[in-house]
C-alpha positions as CSV (number, residue, x, y, z in Angstrom):
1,X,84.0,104.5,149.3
2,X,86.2,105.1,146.0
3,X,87.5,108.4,145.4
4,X,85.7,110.6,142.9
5,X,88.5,111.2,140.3
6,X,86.8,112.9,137.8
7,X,87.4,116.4,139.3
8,X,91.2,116.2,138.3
9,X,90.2,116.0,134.3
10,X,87.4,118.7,134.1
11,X,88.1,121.2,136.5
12,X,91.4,120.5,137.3
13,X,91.1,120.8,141.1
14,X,91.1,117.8,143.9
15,X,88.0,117.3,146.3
16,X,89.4,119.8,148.7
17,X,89.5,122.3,146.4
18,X,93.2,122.6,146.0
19,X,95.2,122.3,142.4
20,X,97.6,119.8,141.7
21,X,100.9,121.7,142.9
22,X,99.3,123.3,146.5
23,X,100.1,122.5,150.1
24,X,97.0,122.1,152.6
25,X,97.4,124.4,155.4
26,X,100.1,124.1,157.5
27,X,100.1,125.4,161.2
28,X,103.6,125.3,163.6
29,X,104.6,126.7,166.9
30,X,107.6,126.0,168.6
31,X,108.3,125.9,172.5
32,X,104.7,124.7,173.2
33,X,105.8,122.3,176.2
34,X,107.9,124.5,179.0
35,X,109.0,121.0,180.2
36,X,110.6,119.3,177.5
37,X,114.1,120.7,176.4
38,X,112.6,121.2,173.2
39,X,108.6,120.9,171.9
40,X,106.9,121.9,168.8
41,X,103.5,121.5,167.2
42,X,102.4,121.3,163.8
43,X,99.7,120.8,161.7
44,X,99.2,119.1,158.0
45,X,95.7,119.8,156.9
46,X,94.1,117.8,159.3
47,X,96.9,115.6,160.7
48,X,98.5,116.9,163.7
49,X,101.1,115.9,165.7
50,X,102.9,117.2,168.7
51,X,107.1,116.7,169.4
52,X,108.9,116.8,172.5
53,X,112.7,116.3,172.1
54,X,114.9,114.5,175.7
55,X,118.3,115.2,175.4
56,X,121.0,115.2,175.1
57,X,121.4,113.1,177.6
58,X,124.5,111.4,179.1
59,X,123.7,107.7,179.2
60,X,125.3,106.3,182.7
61,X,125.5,103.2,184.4
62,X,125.4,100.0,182.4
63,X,124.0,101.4,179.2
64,X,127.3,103.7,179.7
65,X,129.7,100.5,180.0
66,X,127.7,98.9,177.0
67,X,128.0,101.7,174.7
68,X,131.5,102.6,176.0
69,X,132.9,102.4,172.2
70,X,130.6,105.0,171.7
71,X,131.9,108.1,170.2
72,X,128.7,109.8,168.9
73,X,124.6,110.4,170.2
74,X,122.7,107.8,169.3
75,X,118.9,109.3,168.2
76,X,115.8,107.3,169.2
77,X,112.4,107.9,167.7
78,X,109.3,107.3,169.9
79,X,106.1,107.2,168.5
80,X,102.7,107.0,170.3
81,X,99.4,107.3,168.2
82,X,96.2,108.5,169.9
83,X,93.0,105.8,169.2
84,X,90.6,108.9,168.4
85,X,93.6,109.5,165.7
86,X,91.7,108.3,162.6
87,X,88.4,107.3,161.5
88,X,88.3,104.2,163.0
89,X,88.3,104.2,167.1
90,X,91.2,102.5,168.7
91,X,92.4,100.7,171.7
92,X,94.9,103.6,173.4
93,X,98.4,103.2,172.6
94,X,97.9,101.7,169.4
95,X,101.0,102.2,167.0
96,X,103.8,100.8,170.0
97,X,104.7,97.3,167.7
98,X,102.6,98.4,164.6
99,X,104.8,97.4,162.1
100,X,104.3,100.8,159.8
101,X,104.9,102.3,163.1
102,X,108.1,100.8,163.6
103,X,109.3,101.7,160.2
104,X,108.8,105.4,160.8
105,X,110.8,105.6,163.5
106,X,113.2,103.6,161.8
107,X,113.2,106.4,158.7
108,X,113.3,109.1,161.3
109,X,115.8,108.3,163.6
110,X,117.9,106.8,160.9
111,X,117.4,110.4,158.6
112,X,118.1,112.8,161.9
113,X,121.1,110.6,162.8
114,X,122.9,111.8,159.9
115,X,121.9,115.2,160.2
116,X,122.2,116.7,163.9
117,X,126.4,116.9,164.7
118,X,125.5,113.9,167.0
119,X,129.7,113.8,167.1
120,X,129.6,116.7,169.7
121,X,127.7,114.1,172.6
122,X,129.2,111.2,173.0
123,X,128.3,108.4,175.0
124,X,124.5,110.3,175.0
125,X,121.0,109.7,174.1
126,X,118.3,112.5,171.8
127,X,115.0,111.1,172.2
128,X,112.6,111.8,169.7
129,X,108.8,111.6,170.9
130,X,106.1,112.3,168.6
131,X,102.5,112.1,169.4
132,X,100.0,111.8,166.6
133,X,96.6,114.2,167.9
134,X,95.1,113.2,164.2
135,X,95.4,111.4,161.1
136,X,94.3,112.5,157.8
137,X,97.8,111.9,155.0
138,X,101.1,113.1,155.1
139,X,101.5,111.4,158.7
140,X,105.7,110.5,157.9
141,X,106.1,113.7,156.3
142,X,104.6,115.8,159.5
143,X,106.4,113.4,161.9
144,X,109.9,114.7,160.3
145,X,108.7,118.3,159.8
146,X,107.7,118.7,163.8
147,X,111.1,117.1,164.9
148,X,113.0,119.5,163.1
149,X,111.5,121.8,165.1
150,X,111.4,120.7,168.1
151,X,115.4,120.0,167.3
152,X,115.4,123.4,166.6
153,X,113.5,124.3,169.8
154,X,116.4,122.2,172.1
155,X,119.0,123.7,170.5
156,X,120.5,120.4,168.9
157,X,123.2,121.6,165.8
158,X,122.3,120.2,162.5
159,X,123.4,120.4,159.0
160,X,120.2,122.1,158.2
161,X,116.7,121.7,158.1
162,X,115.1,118.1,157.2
163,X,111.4,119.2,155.9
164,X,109.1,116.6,153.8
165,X,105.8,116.2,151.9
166,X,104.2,113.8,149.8
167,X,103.4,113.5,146.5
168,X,101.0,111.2,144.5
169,X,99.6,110.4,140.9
170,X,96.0,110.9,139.3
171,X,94.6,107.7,138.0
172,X,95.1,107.6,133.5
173,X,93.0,109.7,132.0
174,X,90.4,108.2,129.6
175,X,92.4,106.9,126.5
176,X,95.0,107.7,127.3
177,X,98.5,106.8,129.4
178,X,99.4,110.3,131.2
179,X,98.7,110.7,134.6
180,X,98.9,114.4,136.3
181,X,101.1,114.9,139.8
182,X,99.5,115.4,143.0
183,X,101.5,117.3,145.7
184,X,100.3,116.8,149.4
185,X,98.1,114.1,149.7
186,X,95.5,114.0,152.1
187,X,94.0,110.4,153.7
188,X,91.6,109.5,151.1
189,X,93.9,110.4,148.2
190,X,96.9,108.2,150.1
191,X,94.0,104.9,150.1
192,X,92.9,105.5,146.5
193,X,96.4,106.8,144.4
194,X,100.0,106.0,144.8
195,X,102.5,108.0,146.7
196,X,105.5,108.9,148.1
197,X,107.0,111.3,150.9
198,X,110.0,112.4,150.3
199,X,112.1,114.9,152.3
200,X,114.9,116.9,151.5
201,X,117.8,118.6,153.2
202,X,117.8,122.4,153.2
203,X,116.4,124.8,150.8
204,X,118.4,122.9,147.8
205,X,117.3,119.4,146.3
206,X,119.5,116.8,147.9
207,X,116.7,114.0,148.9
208,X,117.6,112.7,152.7
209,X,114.1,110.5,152.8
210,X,112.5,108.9,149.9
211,X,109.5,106.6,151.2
212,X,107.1,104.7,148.8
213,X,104.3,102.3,150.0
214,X,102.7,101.8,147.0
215,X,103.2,100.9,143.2
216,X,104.2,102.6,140.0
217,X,105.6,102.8,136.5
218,X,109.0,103.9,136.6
219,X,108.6,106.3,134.2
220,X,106.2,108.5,136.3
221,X,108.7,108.1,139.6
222,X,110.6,111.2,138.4
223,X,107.6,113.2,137.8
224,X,106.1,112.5,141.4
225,X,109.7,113.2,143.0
226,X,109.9,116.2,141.2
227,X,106.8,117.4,142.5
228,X,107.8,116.2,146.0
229,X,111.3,118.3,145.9
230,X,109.3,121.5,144.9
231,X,106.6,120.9,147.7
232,X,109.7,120.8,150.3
233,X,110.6,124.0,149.3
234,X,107.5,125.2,150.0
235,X,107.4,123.8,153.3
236,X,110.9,125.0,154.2
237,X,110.1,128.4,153.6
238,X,107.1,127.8,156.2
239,X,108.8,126.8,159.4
240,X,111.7,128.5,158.6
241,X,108.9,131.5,159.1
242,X,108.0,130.0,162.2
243,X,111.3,129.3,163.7
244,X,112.2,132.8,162.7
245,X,109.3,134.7,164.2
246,X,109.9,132.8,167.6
247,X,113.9,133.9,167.3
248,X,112.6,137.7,167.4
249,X,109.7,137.2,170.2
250,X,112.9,135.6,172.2
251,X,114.9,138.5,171.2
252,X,112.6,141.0,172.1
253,X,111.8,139.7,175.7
254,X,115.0,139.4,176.4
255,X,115.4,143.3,175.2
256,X,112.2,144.4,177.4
């Protein structure tokens, strides 16, 4: 079914409710699997995803004598996505050779390989496994936010946070050429408008992921990164809240 656009022009909010420049609700925990070394959970709206981090790891025997020249962790990026996920039922563990599937892990183990001080394991191995509970927008953008914590939770030293979001474009209004900025797309708005997640390294605005799937004039790009940035702010600010209130619940059992 198309998506109702004319909510944007006359009241100046989206279906959801929300304005242009706000952020669905966004749920994390940290530490929610005792046996991974490192596990976090978030939510995006309504996608969810869980994170368990392996590692690192020593790689031994013939892996060991293959990577032998090996002088840094290598970060791999497993992605498994649940077939009551989305709208549309599907066969369980879909997404393993889905070619979008493959391209996220790609962009995420290629954005935290540059990121964690993977110099201080050699010859070693971080897995990445993310498991997607639900699907509705932002899926990339949640992937990268819940590794970073669950990096966090292992104890893995990186440069800083990686945090991300998505932003998007209204359709033209009547008449005219302009087209507002959308920040945080959900799944409908993703099928109907184009978009883009980008994600950002720490609290300033040097862009580590830049993802597009869809077209637009070139003019506009700089509008909708803009956007994008700001959102990734907001976002920082969030789980560096919840990585924060889980430092002092540490801190106090360990006082107790």
């Amino acid at each position: 079914m198309p998506l109702d656009t004319s909510t944007y022009h006359l009241a100046l909010l989206r279906l959801d409710g929300r304005r242009w420049n706000e952020l669905r609700r966004m749920h994390a925990q940290i530490s929610t699997q005792a046996s991974a070394d490192g596990s976090s959970y978030l939510e995006m709206g309504n996608t969810k995803v869980i994170c368990t981090i392996a590692g690192p790891a020593e790689v031994r025997g013939a892996a060991r004598r293959e990577g032998a020249e090996r002088d840094n962790a290598v970060v791999t990026v497993e992605i498994g996505i649940g077939g009551f996920s989305g709208v549309e039922r599907r066969g369980g563990g879909k997404g393993k050779g889905d070619k979008r599937t493959t391209e996220m892990q790609n962009t995420i183990a290629s954005a935290f390989q540059s990121t964690l001080f993977t110099h201080l394991y050699p010859h070693s191995t971080i897995t990445i496994s993310l498991h997607i509970l639900s699907q509705d927008g932002s899926l990339l953008a949640a992937c990268l936010n819940a590794a970073t914590l669950a990096l966090i939770d292992a104890g893995v030293p990186m440069s800083d946070y990686i945090v991300a979001c998505t932003s998007g474009l209204t359709p033209p209004k009547a008449g005219t050429e302009s087209a507002d900025p959308l920040l945080d797309l959900n799944g409908m708005e993703e099928q109907e408008l184009p978009w883009l997640t980008v994600g950002t390294l720490g609290a300033g605005e040097r862009v580590s992921v830049l993802v597009m799937e869809s077209r637009v004039q070139v003019g506009r790009l700089e509008g909708m990164l803009a956007v994008g940035v700001d959102g990734c702010k907001q976002v920082r600010e969030i789980l560096d809240g919840v990585v924060r209130r889980q430092g002092k619940r540490i801190l106090e059992s360990v006082v107790s």
